[in-house]
DRENLOSE-121063 format. One record per residue (C-alpha): x, y, z. Coordinates in Angstrom, 1 decimal. Example, Ala and Ser with C-alpha at 12.3 -4.5 7.8 and 13.67 -1.06 7.14 Angstrom:
BEGIN
REC      x      y      z
REC   12.3   -4.5    7.8
REC   13.7   -1.1    7.1
***
This chain:
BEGIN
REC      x      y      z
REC -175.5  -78.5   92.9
REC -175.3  -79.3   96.8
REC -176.3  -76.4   99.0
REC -173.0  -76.3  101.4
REC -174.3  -73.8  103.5
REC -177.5  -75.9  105.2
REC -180.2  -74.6  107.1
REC -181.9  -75.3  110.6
REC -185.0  -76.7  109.7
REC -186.4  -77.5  106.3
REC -189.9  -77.3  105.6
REC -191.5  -79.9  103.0
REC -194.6  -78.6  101.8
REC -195.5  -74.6  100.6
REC -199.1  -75.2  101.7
REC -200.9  -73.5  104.2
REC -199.3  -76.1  106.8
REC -195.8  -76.0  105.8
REC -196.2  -72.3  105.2
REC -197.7  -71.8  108.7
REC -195.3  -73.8  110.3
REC -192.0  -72.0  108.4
REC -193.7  -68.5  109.4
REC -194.0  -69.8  112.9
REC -190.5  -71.2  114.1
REC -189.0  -68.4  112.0
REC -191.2  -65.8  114.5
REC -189.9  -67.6  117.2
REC -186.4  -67.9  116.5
REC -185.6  -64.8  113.9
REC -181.7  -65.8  113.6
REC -183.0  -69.5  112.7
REC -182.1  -70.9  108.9
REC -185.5  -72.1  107.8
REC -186.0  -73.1  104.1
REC -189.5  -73.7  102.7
REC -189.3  -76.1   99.7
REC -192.3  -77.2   97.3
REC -193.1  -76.5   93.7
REC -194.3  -73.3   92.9
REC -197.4  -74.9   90.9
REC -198.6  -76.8   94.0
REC -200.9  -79.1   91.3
REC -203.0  -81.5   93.2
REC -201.9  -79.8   96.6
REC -204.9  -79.6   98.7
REC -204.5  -75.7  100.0
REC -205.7  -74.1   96.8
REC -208.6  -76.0   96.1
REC -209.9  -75.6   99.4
REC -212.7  -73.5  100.8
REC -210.8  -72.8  103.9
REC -213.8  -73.0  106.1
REC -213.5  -72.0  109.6
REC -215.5  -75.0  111.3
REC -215.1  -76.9  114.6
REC -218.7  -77.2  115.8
REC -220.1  -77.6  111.9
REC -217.9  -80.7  111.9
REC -219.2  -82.2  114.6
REC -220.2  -86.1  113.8
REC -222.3  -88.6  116.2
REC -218.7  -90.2  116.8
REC -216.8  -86.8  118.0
REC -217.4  -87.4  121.7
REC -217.3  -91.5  121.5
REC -213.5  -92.1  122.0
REC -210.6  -90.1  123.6
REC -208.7  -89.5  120.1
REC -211.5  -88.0  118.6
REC -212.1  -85.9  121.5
REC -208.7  -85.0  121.6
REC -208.8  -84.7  117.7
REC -212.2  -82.3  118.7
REC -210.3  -80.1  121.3
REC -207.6  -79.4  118.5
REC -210.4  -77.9  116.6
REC -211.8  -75.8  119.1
REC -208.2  -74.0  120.2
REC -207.9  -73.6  116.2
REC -211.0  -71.7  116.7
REC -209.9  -69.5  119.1
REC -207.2  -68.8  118.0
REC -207.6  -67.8  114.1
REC -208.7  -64.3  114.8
REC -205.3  -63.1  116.6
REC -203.8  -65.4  114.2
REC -205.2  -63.3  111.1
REC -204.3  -60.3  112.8
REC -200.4  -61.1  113.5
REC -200.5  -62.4  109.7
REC -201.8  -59.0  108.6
REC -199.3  -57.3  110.6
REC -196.4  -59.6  109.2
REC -197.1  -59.5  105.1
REC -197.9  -56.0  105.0
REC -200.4  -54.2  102.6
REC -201.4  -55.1  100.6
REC -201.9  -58.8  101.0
REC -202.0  -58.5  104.8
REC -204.8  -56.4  104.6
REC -206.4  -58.9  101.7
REC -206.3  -61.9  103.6
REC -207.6  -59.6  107.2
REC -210.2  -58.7  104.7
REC -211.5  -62.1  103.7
REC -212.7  -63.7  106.8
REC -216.2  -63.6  106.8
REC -217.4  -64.7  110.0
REC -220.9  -66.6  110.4
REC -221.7  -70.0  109.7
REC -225.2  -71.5  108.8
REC -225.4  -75.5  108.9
REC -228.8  -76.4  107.4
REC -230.4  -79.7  107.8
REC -233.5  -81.1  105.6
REC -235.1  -84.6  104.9
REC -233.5  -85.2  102.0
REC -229.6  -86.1  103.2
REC -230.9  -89.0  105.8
REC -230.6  -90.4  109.0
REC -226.7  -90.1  109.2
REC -227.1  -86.6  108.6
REC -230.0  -86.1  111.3
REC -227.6  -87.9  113.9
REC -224.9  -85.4  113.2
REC -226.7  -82.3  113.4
REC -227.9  -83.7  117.1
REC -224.8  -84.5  118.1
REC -223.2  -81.2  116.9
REC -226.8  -79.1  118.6
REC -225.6  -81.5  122.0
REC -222.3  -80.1  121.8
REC -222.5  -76.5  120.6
REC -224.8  -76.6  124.4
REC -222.1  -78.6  126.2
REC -219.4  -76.3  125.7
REC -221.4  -72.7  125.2
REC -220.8  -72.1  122.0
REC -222.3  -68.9  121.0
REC -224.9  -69.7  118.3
REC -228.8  -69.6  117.6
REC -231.4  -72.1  116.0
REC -232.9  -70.2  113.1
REC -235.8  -70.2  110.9
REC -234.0  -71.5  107.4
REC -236.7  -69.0  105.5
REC -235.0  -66.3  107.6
REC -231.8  -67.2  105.4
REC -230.8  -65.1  103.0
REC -229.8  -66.4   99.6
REC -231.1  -69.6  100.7
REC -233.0  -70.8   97.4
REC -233.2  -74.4   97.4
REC -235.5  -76.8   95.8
REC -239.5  -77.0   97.0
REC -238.7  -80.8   97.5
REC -235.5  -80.0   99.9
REC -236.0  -77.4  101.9
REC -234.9  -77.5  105.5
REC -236.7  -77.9  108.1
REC -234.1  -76.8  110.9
REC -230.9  -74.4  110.9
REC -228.0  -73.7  113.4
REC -226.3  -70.2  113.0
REC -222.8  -70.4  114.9
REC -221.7  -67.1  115.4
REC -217.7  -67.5  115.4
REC -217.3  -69.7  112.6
REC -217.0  -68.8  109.0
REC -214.3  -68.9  106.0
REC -210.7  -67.0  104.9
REC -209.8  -67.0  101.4
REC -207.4  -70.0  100.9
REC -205.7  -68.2   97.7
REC -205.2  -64.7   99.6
REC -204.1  -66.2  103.1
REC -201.4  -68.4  100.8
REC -199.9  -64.8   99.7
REC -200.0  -63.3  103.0
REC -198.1  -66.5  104.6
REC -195.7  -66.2  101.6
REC -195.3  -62.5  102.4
REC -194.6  -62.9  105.8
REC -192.0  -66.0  104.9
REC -190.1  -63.4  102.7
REC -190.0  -60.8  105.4
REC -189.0  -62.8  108.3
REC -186.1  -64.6  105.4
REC -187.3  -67.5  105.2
REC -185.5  -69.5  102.0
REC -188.2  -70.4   99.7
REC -186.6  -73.4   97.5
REC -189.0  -74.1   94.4
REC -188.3  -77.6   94.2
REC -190.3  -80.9   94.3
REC -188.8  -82.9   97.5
REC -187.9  -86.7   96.1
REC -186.5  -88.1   99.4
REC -185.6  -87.4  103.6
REC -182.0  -88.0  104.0
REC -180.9  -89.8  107.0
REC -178.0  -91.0  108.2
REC -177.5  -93.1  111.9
REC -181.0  -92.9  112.6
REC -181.1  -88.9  112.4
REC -182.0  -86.4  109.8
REC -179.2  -84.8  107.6
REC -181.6  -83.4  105.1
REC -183.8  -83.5  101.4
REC -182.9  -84.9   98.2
REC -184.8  -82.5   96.0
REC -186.0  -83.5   91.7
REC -182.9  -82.5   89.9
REC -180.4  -84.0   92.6
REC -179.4  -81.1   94.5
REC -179.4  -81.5   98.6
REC -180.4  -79.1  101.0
REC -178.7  -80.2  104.0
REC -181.1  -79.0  107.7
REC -180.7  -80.5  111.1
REC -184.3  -81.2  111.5
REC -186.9  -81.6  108.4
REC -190.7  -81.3  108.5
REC -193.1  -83.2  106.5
REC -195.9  -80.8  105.3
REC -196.5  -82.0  102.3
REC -199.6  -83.7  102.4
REC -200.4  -87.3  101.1
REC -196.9  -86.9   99.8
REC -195.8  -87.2  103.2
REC -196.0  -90.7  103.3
REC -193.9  -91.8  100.5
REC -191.2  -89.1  102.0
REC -191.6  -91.3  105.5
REC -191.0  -94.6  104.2
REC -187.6  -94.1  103.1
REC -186.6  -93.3  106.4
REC -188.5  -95.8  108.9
REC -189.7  -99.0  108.7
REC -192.6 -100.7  106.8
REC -195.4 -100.4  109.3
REC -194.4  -97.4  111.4
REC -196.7  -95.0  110.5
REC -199.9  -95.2  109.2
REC -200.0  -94.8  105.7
REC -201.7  -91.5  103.8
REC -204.5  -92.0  101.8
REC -205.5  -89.4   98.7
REC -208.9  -87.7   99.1
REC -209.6  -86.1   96.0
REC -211.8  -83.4   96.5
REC -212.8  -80.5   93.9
REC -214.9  -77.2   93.9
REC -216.4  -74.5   91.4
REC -215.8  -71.1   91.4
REC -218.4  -68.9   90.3
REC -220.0  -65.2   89.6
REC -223.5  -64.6   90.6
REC -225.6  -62.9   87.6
REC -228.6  -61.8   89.6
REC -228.8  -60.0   93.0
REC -229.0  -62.2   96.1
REC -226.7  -64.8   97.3
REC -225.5  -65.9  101.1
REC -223.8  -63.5  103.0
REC -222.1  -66.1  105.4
REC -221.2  -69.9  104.4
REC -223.9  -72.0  104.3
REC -223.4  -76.1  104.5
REC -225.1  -79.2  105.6
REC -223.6  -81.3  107.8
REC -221.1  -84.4  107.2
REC -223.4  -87.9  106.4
REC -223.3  -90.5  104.4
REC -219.5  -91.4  103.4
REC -218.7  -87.6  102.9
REC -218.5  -83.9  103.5
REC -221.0  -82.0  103.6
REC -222.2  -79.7  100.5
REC -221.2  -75.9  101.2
REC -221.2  -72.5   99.5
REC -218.5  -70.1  100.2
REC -218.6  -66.5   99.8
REC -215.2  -64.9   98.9
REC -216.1  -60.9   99.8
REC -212.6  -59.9   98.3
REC -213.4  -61.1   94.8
REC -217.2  -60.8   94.8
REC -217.4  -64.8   93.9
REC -218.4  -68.3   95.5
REC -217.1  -71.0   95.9
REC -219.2  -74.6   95.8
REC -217.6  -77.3   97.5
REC -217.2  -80.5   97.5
REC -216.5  -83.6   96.4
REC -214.8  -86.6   98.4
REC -213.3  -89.7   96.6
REC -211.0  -91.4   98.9
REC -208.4  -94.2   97.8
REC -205.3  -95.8   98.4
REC -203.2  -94.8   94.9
REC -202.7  -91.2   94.2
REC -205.0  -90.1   91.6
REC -204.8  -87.7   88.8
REC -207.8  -85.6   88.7
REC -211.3  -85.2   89.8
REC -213.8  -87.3   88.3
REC -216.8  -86.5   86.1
REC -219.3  -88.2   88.1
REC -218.4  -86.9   91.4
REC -218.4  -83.4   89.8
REC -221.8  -83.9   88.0
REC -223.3  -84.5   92.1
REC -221.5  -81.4   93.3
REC -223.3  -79.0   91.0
REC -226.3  -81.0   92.0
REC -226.9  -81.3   95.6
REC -225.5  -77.6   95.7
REC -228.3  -76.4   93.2
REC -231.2  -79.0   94.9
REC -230.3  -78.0   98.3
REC -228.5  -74.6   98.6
REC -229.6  -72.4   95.9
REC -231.5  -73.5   92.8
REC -230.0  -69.8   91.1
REC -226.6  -71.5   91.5
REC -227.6  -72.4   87.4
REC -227.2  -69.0   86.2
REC -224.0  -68.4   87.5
REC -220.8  -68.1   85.4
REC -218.1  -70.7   85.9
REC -214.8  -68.8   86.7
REC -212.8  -71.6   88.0
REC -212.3  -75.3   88.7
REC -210.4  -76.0   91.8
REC -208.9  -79.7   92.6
REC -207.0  -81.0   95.5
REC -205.8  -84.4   97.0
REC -206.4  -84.0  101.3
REC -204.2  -86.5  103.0
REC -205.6  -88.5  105.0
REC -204.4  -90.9  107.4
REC -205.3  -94.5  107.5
REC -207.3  -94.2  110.8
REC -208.9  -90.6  110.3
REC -206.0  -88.9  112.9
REC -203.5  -86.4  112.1
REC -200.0  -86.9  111.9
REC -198.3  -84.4  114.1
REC -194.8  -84.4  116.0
REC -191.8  -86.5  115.8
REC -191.0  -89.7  115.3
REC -187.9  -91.9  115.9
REC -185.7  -90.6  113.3
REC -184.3  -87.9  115.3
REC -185.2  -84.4  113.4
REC -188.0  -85.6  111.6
REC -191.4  -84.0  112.3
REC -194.5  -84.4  111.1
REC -197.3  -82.3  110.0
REC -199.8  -83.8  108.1
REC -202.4  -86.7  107.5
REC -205.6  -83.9  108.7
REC -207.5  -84.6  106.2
REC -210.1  -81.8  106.1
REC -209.0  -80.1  109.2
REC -205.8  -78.8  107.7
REC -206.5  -75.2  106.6
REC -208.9  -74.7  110.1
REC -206.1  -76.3  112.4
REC -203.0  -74.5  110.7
REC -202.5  -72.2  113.7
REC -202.3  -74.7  116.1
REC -200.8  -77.4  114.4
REC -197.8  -75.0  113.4
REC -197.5  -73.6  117.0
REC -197.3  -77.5  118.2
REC -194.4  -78.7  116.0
REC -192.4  -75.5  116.8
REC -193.0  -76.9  120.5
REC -191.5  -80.0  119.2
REC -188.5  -78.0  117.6
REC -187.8  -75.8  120.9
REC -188.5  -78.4  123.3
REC -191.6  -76.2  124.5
REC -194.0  -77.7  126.8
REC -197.2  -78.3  125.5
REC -200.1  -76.1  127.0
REC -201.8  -77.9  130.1
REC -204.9  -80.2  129.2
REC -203.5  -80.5  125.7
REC -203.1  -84.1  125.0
REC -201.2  -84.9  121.9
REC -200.2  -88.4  122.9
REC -203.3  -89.5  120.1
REC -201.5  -88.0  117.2
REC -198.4  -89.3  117.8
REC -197.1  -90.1  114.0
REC -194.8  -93.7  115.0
REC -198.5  -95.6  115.9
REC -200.6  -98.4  115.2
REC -203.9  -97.4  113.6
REC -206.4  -95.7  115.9
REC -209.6  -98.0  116.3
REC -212.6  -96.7  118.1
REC -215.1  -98.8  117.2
REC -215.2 -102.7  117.0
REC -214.8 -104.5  113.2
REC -218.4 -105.5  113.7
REC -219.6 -102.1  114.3
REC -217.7 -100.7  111.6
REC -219.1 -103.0  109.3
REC -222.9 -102.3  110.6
REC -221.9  -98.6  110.4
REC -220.5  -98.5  107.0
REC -224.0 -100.4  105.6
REC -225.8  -97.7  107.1
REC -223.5  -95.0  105.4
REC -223.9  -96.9  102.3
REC -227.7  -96.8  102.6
REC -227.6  -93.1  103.4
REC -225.7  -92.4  100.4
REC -227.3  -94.5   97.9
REC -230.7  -92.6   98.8
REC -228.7  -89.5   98.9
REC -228.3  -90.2   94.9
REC -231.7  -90.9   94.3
REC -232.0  -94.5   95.1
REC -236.1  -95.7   94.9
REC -236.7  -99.0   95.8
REC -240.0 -100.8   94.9
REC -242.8 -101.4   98.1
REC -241.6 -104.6   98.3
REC -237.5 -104.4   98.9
REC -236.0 -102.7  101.3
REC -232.8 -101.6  102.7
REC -231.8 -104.7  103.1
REC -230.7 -104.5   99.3
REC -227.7 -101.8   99.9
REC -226.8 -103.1  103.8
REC -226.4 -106.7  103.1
REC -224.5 -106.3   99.7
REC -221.9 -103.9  101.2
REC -222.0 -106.1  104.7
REC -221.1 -109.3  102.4
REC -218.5 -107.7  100.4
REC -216.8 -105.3  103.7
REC -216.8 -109.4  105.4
REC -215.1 -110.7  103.0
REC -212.4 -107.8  102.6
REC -212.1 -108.8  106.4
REC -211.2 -112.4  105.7
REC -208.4 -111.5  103.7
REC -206.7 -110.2  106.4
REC -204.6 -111.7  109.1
REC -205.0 -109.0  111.3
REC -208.7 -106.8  110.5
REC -209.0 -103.6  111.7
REC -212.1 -101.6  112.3
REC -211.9  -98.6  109.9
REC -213.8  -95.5  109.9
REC -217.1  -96.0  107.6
REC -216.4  -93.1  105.1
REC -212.7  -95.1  104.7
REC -213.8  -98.8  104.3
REC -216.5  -98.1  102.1
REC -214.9  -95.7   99.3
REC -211.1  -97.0   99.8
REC -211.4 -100.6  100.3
REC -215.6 -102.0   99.6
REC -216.7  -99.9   96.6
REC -213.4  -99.1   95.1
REC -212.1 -100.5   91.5
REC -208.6 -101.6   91.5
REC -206.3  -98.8   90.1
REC -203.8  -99.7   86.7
REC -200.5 -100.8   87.7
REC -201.4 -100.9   91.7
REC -201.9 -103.6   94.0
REC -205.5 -104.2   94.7
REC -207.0 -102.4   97.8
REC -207.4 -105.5   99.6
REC -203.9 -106.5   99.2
REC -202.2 -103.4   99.8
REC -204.4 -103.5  102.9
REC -203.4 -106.8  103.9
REC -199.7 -105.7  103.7
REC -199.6 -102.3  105.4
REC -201.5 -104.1  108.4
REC -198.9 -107.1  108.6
REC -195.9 -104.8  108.6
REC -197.7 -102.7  111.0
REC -198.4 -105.7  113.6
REC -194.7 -107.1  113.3
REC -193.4 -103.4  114.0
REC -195.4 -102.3  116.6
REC -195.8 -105.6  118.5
REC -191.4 -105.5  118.5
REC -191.3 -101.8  119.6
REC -193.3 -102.1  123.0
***
């Protein structure tokens, strides 16, 4: 049945960015229709399967500072940062008791990022480059003695050797801050529609509304894509092939467990990013006495259905080698998996685009949860017509775009070999005396060239990108092969951007 009433902006997505978002234009305009649509189940949605961890300076990488998108992508981080404790007290305030006070409750400030021999060079590079930056802008933090760290249990063969303790960062409990923003939603009447979105209807190149599953419209004047890696299907039945950079799936999945002897971390505790992934990390959840273990990264182009078993079996793992080798008597109370979207060149999708009314907000990969304050506050700016803030440049993450390069095809290639390398010796690679490295950096050299030859137009992707979604993936059943659905996206991409300039 068609909704005949309408509303003033529709929200697609009930994750912790289409839910901050809703919360925040309904603050700012109280007499605004807003409608929040997603299914109630949210399977595969990336919200409740994360560890909702609280970094900006932990995710520092050696390429943060090397071009102005990731710079700007970096500043976006840092006014996340300080911004999430008035932003968890406004929440509080706005649910009520008692999931205000739960989600309050479950920040747990205090953030340890370890580093030992066993992760490798790209590893080491990262935790200099975050040490360099965590000086450059005074961020309050302390080198530490790892044996100083409580909990900290990991295996004789991989202890750390060096520690940085970063005093404002730290974690929220993704499951209670999803009530509060719910709670909130409710009390500032926000229409919460239950409902899978299956198209953005548009009529004379503006927004009229959403299709939802069972056929039903709800007609809105503008319409906001939250809804992760679905996002991108939603956006191609309004615009052109090649408009936007398309969403890739990064499956990602977590444990949830119950320590059975005294001790464990106080504060999270994580290594940082390297070889093709995240970095390993446990969670402490204060509210519900448990832990979370996080987490896996397997990045590709087709939306897959579930974790898989051997990305799970190096979870429990490197958390157990490196972490806390007690981790083994814990009980299991949970399996968590999520798909993070994540855009074709690494760089959110935020603001609107050229079908008038249509607003993005997604494509952050694993910034989502840490960026939700500011992300939400910049697409009500795009709703209201609000200026941005001064210094804020937002230009980069302008959805309509070309993919972001900031490296060369050559350098991405010679990066990705070495990201390859890291990781094979990451899971337990041991060459003989008389190979070396050469074994891992020419084979995925060779096989990233020839990807390159394939296309008309080769782009210089991000390492952690061409290696798991293009190099070392297997073709998916009943989807075109990487390479090819490479190939097209880029050709569509060149004949639409090279018109619209």
């Amino acid at each position: 049945m068609d909704d005949t009433q309408g509303v003033d902006v529709a929200v697609v997505g009930d994750g912790v960015l289409g839910l901050s978002v809703a919360v925040e234009v309904a603050r700012r305009a109280p007499t605004s229709r807003v409608a929040l649509i997603g299914p109630p189940g949210r399977e595969g949605a990336a919200t409740p399967a994360a560890g909702a961890m609280l970094n900006c300076f932990a995710e520092v990488t050696q390429y943060t500072g090397r071009h102005p998108a990731a710079r700007a992508k970096f500043a976006l981080a840092r006014a996340a940062l300080d911004r999430w404790p008035a932003w968890l007290e406004q929440l509080a305030e706005e649910a009520g008791p008692p999931v205000g006070e739960a989600a309050a409750a479950s920040h747990l400030p205090g953030t340890v990022v370890l580093l030992g021999d066993g992760p490798g060079s790209i590893a080491a590079e990262n935790f200099a480059a975050m040490c360099r930056t965590v000086h450059e802008y005074g961020e309050p933090h302390d080198l530490v003695d790892p044996g100083d760290i409580p909990g900290l249990l990991p295996a004789p063969r991989a202890r750390p050797f060096r520690a940085l303790y970063l005093h404002r960062e730290g974690c929220v409990d993704a499951r209670a801050l999803l009530d509060a923003l719910e709670a909130a939603a409710r009390r500032y009447g926000v229409r919460v529609v239950p409902a899978a979105v299956r198209r953005v209807l548009a009529t004379s190149g503006a927004v009229r509304g959403v299709r939802l599953a069972d056929g039903s419209t709800v007609e809105a004047d503008a319409v906001v894509l939250a809804a992760g890696s679905a996002s991108g299907e939603l956006a191609a039945g309004v615009l052109p092939p090649g408009a936007v950079p398309p969403l890739l799936h990064g499956a990602g999945s977590a444990l949830l467990t119950r320590r059975t002897r005294p001790g464990g971390t106080p504060y999270v505790v994580r290594t940082p990013n390297r070889g093709a992934s995240c970095g390993v990390h446990v969670v402490p959840l204060p509210t519900t006495g448990r832990y979370y273990l996080g987490a896996t990264n397997f990045i590709t182009c087709h939306r897959p259905d579930g974790p898989a078993v051997g990305s799970a079996e190096t979870l429990i793992r490197t958390v157990r080698e490196e972490i806390d080798r007690t981790v083994a008597t814990s009980r299991l109370t949970g399996w968590v998996w999520g798909r993070r979207p994540i855009a074709l060149d690494c760089f959110p999708l935020i603001g609107p685009c050229s079908v008038k009314g249509l607003v993005f907000a997604t494509g952050t990969y694993r910034d989502g949860f840490h960026g939700s304050p500011v992300i939400a506050r910049q697409v009500a700016d795009h709703l209201f017509g609000a200026a941005a803030p001064p210094g804020t440049d937002r230009a980069w993450f302008t959805p309509e775009r070309a993919p972001i390069e900031t490296m060369t095809v050559e350098e991405s290639l010679t990066e990705s070999a070495a990201h390859a390398t890291a990781t094979a010796y990451e899971h337990g690679l041991d060459l003989p005396f008389f190979l070396d490295d050469d074994l891992v950096t020419g084979f995925v050299r060779d096989r990233a060239r020839r990807l390159h030859e394939k296309l008309d137009h080769p782009v210089a992707l991000a390492p952690e990108i061409l290696l798991l979604a293009f190099v070392l993936a297997a073709p998916a059943t009943g989807h075109p092969h990487p390479a090819d659905w490479l190939a097209d996206y880029l050709r569509a991409a060149r004949t639409y951007h090279s018109r619209s300039r």
